[in-house]
Steps between C-alpha positions, in 0.01 A plus 500: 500500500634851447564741789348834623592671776234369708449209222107446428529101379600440861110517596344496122240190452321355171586673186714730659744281684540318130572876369738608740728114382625666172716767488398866327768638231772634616506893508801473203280294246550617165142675377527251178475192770274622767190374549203727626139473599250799382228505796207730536243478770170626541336602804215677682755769603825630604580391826601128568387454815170637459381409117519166316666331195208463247721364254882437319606480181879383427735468185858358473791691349785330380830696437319723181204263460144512615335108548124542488513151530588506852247801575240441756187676676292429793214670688485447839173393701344717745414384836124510605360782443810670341359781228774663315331834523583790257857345497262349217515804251878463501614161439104365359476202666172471661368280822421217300799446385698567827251197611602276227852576565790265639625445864748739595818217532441365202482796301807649715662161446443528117713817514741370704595228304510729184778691671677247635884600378395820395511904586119643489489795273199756613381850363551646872582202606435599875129418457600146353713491792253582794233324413634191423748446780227546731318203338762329558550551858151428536473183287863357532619649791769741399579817257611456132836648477626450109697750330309779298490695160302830474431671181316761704854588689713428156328775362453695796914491507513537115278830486743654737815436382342673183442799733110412451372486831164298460142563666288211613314472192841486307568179661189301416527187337327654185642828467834332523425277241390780272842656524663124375270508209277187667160406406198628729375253742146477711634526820404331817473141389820295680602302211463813220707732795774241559563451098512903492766477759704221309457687172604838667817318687606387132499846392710618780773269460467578109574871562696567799843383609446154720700198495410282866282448733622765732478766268131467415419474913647828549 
């Protein structure tokens, strides 16, 4: 198992503990070799503690390839009496199909094992980050710690060495992927959003000057 500080696989269970046995890249993988997950998530809001995963969409990124073949989306079931709420008007997924979603650990264990060996790539990743590491303390019993790619902060750190100091809306998945000459997207659906991230990562490794791992985490 590979080491944290205070290491997570020590008290990780279920699909966790089998995540946690194989190692992430190393920080000095070549881009050409490294092998990413694009995850979005969906939720009823911002906060992880307080709102709930509705759903999460995933697609794998090999070195300067995108596999749709290994892409994946699941919607999460509500418990009892769980209503999404006008969450709804955002991401469009209604109570019905919240109901006729999957259990939480399975659908957390799907996305586990799709990034087994890999670095999760998000669009502000932190969200990714929050909401499913909680799950994970909840369903397996400790955080997910894996290394992390953000085009959010690759821009972010791009638009000011250009001396182009961005505004929120600057930063938004779509706006961003106007400036790269990307196709427009609907937004808000997991699987759609994490494809827009993999597409937009593509373009910033295209364009601007990084070789490994490390650069690209910032």
């Amino acid at each position: 198992m590979w080491p944290f500080r205070s290491d997570p696989a020590v008290k990780a269970t279920g699909p966790l503990k089998e995540f946690y046995a194989t190692r992430p890249p190393a920080d000095n993988t070549p881009l050409d070799e490294l092998p990413l997950l694009a995850v979005d998530v969906e939720t009823t809001g911002l906060k992880p503690g307080k709102h709930q995963l509705v759903s999460i969409g995933w697609v794998p990124v090999d070195g300067t390839r995108i596999d749709l073949s290994g892409a994946g989306y699941v919607v999460l079931r509500g418990a009892e009496g769980f209503t999404v709420g006008s969450s709804a008007t955002i991401h469009q997924l209604t109570d019905d199909q919240i109901a006729a979603g999957i259990d939480h650990a399975d659908a957390v264990g799907q996305l586990l094992r799709a990034l087994t060996g890999r670095v999760l790539l998000g669009h502000f990743v932190a969200m990714e980050e929050g909401f499913l590491s909680l799950a994970c303390e909840r369903l397996f019993d400790a955080p997910l710690k894996v290394p992390m790619v953000d085009t959010f902060a690759i821009e972010r750190r791009h638009m000011e060495r250009m001396g182009t100091y961005p505004r929120g809306e600057d930063l938004r998945l779509a706006r961003v992927r106007q400036r790269y000459g990307l196709p427009d997207y609907h937004n808000h659906n997991a699987l759609t959003d994490a494809l827009a991230c993999a597409e937009q990562y593509l373009a910033h490794r295209a364009t601007l000057p990084m070789s490994t791992l490390k650069d690209v985490m910032g």
